[in-house]
C-alpha positions in Angstrom: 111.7 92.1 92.5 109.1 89.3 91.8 106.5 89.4 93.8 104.5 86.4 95.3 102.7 88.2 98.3 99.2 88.6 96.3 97.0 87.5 99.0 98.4 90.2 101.4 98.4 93.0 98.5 98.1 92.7 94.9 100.9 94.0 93.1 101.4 95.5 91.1 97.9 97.3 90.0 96.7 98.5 86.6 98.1 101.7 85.1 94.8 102.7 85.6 93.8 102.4 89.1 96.8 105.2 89.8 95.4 107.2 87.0 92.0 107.3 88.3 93.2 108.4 91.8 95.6 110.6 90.2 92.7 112.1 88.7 90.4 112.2 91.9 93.5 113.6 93.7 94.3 116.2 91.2 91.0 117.1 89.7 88.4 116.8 92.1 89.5 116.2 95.5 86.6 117.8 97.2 84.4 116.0 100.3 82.0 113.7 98.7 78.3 114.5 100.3 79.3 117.2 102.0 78.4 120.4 99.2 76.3 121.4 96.7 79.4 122.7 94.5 80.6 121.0 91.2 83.9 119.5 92.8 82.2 117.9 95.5 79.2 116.7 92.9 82.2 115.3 91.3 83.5 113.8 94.0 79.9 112.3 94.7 79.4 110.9 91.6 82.7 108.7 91.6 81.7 107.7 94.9 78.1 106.5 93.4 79.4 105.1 90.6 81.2 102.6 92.1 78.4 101.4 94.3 76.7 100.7 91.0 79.5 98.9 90.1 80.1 96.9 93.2 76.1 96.2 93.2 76.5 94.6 89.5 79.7 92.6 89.8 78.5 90.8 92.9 74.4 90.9 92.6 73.1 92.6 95.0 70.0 94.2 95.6 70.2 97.7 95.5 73.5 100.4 95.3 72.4 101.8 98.8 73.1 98.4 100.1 76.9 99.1 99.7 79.0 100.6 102.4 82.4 101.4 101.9 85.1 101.0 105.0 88.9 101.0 104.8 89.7 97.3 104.8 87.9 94.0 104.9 88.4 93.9 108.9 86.5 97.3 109.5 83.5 96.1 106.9 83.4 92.5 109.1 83.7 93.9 112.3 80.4 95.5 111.1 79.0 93.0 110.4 80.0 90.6 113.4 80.2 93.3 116.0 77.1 95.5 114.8 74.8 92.2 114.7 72.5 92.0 117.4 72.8 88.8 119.2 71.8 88.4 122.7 73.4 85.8 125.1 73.4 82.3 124.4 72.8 82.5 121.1 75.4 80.2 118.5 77.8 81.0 115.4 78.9 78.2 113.1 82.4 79.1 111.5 85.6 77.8 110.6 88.8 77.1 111.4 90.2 78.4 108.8 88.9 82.4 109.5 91.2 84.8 109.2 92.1 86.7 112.5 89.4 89.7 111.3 86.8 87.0 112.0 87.9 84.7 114.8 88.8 88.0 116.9 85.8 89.9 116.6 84.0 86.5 117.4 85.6 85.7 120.2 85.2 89.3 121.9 81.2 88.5 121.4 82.2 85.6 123.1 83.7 87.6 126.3 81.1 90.8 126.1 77.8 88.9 125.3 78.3 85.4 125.8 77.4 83.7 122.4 78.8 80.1 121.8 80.7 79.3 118.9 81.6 75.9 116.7 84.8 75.9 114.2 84.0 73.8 111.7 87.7 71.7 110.7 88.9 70.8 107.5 88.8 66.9 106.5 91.9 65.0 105.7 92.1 66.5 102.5 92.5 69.9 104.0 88.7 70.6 102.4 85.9 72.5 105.0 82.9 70.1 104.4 79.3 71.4 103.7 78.2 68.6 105.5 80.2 69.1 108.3 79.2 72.7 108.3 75.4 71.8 108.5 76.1 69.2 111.2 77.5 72.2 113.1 74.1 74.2 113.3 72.3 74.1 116.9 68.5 75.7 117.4 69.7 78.6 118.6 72.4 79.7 115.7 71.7 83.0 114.9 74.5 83.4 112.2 76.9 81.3 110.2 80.3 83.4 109.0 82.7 81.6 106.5 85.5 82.1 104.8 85.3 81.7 101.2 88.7 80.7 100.3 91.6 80.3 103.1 94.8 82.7 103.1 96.8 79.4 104.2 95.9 76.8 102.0 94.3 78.7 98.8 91.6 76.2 99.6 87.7 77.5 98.9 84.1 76.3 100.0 81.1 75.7 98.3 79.1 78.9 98.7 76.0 77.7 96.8 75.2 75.2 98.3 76.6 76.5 102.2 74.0 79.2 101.1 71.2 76.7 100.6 71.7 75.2 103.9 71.9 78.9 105.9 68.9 79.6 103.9 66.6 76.2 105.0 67.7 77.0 108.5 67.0 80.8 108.5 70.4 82.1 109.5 72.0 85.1 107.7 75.2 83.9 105.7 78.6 86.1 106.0 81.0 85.2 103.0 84.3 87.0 104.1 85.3 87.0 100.2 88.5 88.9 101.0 90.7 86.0 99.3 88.1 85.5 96.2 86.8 89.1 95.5 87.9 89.4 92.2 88.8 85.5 91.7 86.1 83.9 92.0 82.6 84.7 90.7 80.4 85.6 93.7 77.0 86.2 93.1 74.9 86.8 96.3 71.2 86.5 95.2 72.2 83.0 93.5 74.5 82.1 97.1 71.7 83.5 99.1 74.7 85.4 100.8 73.2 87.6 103.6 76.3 89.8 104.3 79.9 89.9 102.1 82.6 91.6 103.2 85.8 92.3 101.2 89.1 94.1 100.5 89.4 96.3 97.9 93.3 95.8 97.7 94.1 92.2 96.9 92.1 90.7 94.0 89.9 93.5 93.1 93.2 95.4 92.7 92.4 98.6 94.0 94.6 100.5 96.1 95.1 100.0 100.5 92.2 101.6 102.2 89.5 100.0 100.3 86.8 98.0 101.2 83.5 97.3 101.5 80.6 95.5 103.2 77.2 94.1 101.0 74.1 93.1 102.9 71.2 91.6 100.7 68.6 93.0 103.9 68.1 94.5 107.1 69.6 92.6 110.2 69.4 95.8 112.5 73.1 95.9 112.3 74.4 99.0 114.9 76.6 101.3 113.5 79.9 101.2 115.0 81.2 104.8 114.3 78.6 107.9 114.7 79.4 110.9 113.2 78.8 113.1 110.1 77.2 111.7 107.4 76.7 115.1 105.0 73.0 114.4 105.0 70.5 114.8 108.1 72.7 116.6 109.4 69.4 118.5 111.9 69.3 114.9 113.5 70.9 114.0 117.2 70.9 110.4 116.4 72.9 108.4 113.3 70.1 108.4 110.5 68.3 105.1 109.4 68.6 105.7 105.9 71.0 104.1 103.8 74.7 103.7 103.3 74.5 107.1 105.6 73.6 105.1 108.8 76.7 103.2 108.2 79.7 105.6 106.8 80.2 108.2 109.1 83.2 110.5 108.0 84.7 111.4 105.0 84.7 108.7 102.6 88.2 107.8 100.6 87.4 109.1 97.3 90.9 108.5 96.0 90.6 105.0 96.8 87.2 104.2 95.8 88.1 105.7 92.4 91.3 103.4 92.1 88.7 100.5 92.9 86.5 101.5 90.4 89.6 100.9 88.0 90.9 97.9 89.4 86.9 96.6 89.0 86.3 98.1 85.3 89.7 95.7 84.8 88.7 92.6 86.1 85.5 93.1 83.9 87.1 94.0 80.5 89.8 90.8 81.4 87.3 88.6 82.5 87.0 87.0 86.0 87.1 83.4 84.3 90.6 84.0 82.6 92.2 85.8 85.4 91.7 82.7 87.9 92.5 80.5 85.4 96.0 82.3 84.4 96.6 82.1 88.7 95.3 78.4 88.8 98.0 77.4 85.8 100.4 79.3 87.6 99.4 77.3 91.4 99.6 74.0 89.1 103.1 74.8 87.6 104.6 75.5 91.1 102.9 72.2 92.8 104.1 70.1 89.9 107.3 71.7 90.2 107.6 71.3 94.1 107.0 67.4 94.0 110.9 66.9 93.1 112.1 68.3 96.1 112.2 66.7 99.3 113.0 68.8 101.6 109.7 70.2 101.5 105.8 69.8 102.3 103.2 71.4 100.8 100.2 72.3 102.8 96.9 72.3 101.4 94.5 70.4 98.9 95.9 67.6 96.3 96.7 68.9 93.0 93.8 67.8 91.4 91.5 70.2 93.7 91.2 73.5 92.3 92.4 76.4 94.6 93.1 80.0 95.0 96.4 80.8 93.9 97.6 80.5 97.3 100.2 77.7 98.4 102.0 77.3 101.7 105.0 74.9 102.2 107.8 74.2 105.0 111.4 73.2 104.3 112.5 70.3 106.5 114.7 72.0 109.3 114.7 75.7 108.2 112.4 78.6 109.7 109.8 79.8 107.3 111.2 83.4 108.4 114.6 82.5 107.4 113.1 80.9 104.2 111.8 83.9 103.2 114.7 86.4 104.6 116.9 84.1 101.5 114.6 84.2 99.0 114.1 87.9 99.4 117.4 88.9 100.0 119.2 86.4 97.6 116.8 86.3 94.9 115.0 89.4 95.3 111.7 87.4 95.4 108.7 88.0 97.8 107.0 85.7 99.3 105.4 85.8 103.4 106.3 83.8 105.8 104.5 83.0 109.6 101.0 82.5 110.5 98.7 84.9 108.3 97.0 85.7 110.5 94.9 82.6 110.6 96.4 81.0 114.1 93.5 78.0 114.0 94.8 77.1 110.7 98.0 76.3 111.3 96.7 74.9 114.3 94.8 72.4 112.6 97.6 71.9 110.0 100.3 71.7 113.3 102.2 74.4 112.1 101.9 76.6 114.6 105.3 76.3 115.9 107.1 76.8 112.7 104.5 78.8 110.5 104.9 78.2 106.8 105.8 80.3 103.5 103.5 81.1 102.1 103.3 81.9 98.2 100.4 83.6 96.4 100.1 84.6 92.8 98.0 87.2 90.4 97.2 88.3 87.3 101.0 90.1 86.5 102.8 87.1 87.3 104.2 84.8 84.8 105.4 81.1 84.5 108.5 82.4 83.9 108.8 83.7 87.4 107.5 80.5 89.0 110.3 78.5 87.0 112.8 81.5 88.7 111.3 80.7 92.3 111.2 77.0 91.8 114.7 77.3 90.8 115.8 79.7 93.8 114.1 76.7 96.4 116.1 74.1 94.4 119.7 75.9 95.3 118.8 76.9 98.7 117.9 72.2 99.5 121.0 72.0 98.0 123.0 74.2 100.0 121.0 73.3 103.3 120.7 69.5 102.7 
């Protein structure tokens, strides 16, 4: 099987990301926090360490400023649903947020009345800085972007979206879950208030994983209460730090199969691993432009992207697309809306969806060439 479904999952992962859970599973599968005993020290200590880690790779302040949640969509809905906005107030975003953001907005929208502006793309499919300043009313209390789109591969200028949040006083939430591990994302540089990510697509850690990074207080309210191992006397969640905001047993496994994934990307190199994926995007774009059955979605190929590009063959389903190409060719690809309905809404495609085709760090030219030839028979046969 080759596999182009990246931005859902990365696959496959480094040997040693299932080592390391292996490991945590086998050797030291005690509760994290909750005991004084070597195996749950053990346990503790993985769990710290890759706080440290995440605090490094992605600048922020302080380890205790790192809470771990199962998925990007817990460690947003956090963020978005923990923040304390009162009615009336405003949220710039964008309409290319994933469903994990436009849902969670639009229940504040229904619960405590807050307004909300989707910032579109231009004609070039591009989310304008400008266009996201123009967006900001007196009373916006947040601005929460996507830093690169699941639909078109397409990313925003964080620095200098960051500058602008930061002259108007609004926190800044990077949902980073396409560019964690692409992308170099530094939040003290950004001025990034609040990043959220997956653990399992370009950070290539294992399902389950994720985290949520906030540079300072914004009297976020925990959404799940519980046990904490720690202050355990108290009736109330405690105020300190990541306690407050990761009740239950954490996913030690996981985080230790993160921790690999991470330790990866470092001894790679961030640069070289988006720039392998970006000659890889490039090779399938040029190799596209000879077939005419199909339209490619998403900025020109001289616009640098995520390795993320989503197409539509002239009469055909982008289900049935993708039911041939696995089934035929045993290659993977995802077809539908991504869960980004106001993208294909602004690219029209709502009716159809697209395919969508995303690439990583394992995959080779050699495999683009086999998918490139695999589109090639199926316009012939079709057209």
């Amino acid at each position: 099987m080759i596999y182009f479904d990246q931005a859902a999952s990365s696959f496959p992962k480094p040997a040693s990301v299932a080592n390391a859970m292996a490991e945590a599973v086998n050797e030291y599968a005690a509760n994290p926090g909750r005991g004084g005993h070597a195996l749950a020290t053990r346990a503790s200590q993985m769990i710290e360490s890759t706080r440290e880690l995440l605090k490094a790779f992605f600048h922020a302040p302080s380890k205790r400023h790192v809470w771990f949640y199962q998925n990007a969509t817990m460690a947003l809905n956090q963020a978005l649903l923990g923040f304390p906005f009162q009615e009336g107030d405003h949220v710039v975003s964008t309409s290319f947020e994933h469903n994990s953001v436009r849902r969670p907005l639009e229940q504040l929208r229904q619960r405590q009345g807050i307004e909300i502006s989707y910032v579109e793309p231009n004609s070039t499919g591009l989310i304008e800085v400008e266009a996201i300043e123009k967006a900001f009313k007196r009373n916006t209390r947040l601005l929460v972007v996507s830093h690169g789109s699941n639909v078109t591969g397409a990313f925003v200028d964080i620095e200098r979206i960051g500058k602008i949040a930061k002259t108007k006083k609004v926190p800044f939430l990077l949902d980073a879950s396409q560019t964690a591990g692409k992308l170099r994302i530094e939040m003290d540089h950004a001025n990034i208030s609040m990043l959220a990510f997956a653990g399992h697509k370009g950070l290539l850690g294992p399902q389950g994983t994720g985290a949520l990074i906030v540079a300072e207080d914004f009297q976020l309210k925990p959404l799940v209460y519980g046990g904490t191992g720690s202050y355990s006397e108290l009736i109330d969640q405690p105020s300190q730090w990541p306690d407050r905001y990761e009740s239950g047993t954490l996913n030690t496994p996981g985080i230790a199969g993160l921790n690999a994934g991470i330790k990866y990307i470092v001894e790679r190199g961030i640069d070289d691993i988006y720039e392998h994926e970006w000659q890889l995007t490039k090779q399938f774009l040029q190799g596209l432009q000879g077939m005419a059955s199909i339209k490619e979605y998403g900025p020109s190929l001289e616009v640098k992207r995520v390795g993320v590009v989503s197409f539509q063959m002239e009469g055909l389903d982008s289900h049935e697309v993708a039911t041939i190409l696995d089934e035929h060719y045993q290659i993977a690809v995802r077809a539908g809306l991504h869960c980004a309905p106001l993208a294909h809404d602004t690219l029209q495609t709502s009716e159809t969806g697209l395919v969508r085709v995303s690439f990583g760090p394992y995959n080779t030219a050699e495999e683009v060439d086999t998918l490139l030839t695999a589109l090639g028979e199926i316009e012939q046969a079709f057209y």
